[in-house]
C-alpha positions in Angstrom: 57.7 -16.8 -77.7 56.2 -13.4 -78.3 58.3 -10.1 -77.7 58.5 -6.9 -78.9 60.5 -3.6 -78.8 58.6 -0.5 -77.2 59.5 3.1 -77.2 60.4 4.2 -74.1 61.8 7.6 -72.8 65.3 6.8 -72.3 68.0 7.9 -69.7 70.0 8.8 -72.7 69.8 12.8 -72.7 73.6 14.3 -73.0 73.6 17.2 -75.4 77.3 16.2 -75.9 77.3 14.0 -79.3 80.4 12.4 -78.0 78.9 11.8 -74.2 75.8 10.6 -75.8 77.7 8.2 -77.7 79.9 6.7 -75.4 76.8 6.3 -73.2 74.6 4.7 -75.8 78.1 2.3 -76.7 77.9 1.1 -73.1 74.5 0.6 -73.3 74.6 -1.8 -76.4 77.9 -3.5 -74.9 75.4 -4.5 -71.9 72.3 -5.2 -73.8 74.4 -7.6 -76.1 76.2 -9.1 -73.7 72.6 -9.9 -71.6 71.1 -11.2 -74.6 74.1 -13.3 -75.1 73.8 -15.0 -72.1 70.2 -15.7 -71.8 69.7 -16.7 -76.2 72.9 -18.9 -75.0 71.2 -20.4 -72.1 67.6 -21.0 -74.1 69.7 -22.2 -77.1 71.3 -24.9 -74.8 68.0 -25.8 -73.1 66.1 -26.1 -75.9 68.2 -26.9 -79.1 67.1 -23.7 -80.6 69.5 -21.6 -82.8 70.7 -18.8 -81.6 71.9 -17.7 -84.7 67.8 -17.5 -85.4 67.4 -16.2 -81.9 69.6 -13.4 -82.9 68.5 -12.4 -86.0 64.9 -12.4 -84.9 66.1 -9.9 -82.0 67.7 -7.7 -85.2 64.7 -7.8 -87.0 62.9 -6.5 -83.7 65.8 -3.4 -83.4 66.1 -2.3 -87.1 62.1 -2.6 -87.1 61.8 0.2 -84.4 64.8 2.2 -85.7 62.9 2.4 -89.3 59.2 2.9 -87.5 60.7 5.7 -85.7 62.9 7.4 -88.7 59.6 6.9 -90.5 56.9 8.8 -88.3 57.7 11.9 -87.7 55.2 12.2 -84.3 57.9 10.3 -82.9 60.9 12.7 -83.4 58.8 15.7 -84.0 62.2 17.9 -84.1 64.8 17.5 -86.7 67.4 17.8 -83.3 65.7 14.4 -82.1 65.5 13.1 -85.4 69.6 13.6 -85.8 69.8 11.8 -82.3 68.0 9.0 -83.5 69.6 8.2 -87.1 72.9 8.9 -84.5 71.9 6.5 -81.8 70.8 4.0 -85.4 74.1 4.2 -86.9 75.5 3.2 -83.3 72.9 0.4 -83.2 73.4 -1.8 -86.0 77.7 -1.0 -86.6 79.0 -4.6 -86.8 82.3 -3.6 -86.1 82.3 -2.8 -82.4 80.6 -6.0 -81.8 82.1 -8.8 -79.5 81.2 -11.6 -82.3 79.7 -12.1 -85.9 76.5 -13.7 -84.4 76.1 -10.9 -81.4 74.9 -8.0 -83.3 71.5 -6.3 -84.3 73.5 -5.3 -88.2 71.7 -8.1 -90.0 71.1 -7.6 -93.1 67.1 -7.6 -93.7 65.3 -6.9 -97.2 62.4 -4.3 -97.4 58.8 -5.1 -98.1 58.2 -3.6 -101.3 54.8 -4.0 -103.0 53.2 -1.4 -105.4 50.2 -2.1 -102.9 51.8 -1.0 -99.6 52.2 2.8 -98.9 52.5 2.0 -95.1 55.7 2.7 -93.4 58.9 0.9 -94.3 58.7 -2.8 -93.4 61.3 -5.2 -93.1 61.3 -9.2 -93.9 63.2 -11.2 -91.0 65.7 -13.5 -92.1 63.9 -16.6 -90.3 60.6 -18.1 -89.3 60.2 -17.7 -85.7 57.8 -20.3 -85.6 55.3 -18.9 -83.5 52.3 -20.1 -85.7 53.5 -23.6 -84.6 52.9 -22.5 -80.8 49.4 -23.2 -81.3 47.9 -20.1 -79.1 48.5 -16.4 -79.1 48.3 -13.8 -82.0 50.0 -15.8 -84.6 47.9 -19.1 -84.0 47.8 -21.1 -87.5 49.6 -18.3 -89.3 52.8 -16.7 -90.0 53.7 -13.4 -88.7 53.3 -10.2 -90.3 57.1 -9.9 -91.1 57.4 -13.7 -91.7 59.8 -15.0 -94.7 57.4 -18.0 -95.8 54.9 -15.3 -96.5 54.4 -14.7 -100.0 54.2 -11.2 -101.0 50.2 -10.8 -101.6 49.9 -12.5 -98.5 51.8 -10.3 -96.5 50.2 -7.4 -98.1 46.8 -8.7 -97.1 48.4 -8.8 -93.7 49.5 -5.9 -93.3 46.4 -4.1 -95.1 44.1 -5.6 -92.2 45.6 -4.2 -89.0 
């Protein structure tokens, strides 16, 4: 049940705003459309949502999007950083998308807590669960980003890694 989003150099490198556009649209048309299928075919074999499938993959995208707006050894340039609120704005626009469910534009509240100076973190929409999985990371727990956590708990959380 675990997954994450990793930064990875990307085959993405037109200088042309518009090329680099289209290519990232086509991109997104073919990552939503893969993730339709397969969150279609584990939502049929299994009798999970994939309404909660997708929103959990959202989470996962606007996560990385605001980690790498946020740290600035990640763009380093304010060229790269342009490129990446572009490709963001790109990313979570609901209106190019084939279907109200197939999209990464959820909309996802902020962890705000006069305790947490950390990057900007965001709250998924659902529980994914895993703490009922009974091994991994998240054994007897809730996740980090979890909405059953209460907000000194997730602090707590978040304070410790």
């Amino acid at each position: 049940m675990r997954y994450a989003t990793r930064l990875e150099r990307t085959s993405l490198e037109a200088e042309d705003p518009v090329q680099r556009r289209s290519e990232s649209g086509l991109l997104k048309q073919r990552v939503l459309l893969h993730l339709e299928l397969v969150l279609r075919a584990v939502a049929v074999g299994t009798g999970a949502s994939d309404k909660v499938m997708w929103s959990l993959v959202a989470h996962n995208v606007q996560q990385l999007y605001a980690r790498m707006i946020h740290d600035q050894s990640i763009w380093k340039t304010d060229e790269r950083l342009a490129k990446i609120q572009a490709d963001q704005s790109l990313w979570l626009d609901r209106q190019n998308d084939n279907a109200c469910t197939c999209t990464f534009a959820n909309e996802l509240q902020q962890f705000e807590h006069s305790g947490w100076q950390g990057a900007p973190f965001l709250i998924r929409r659902y529980c994914c669960l895993a703490y009922q999985v009974g091994s991994g990371s998240h054994e007897h727990a809730y996740c980090n980003s979890c909405p059953k956590l209460d907000s000194e708990s997730r602090l707590h959380k978040l304070l410790q890694q």
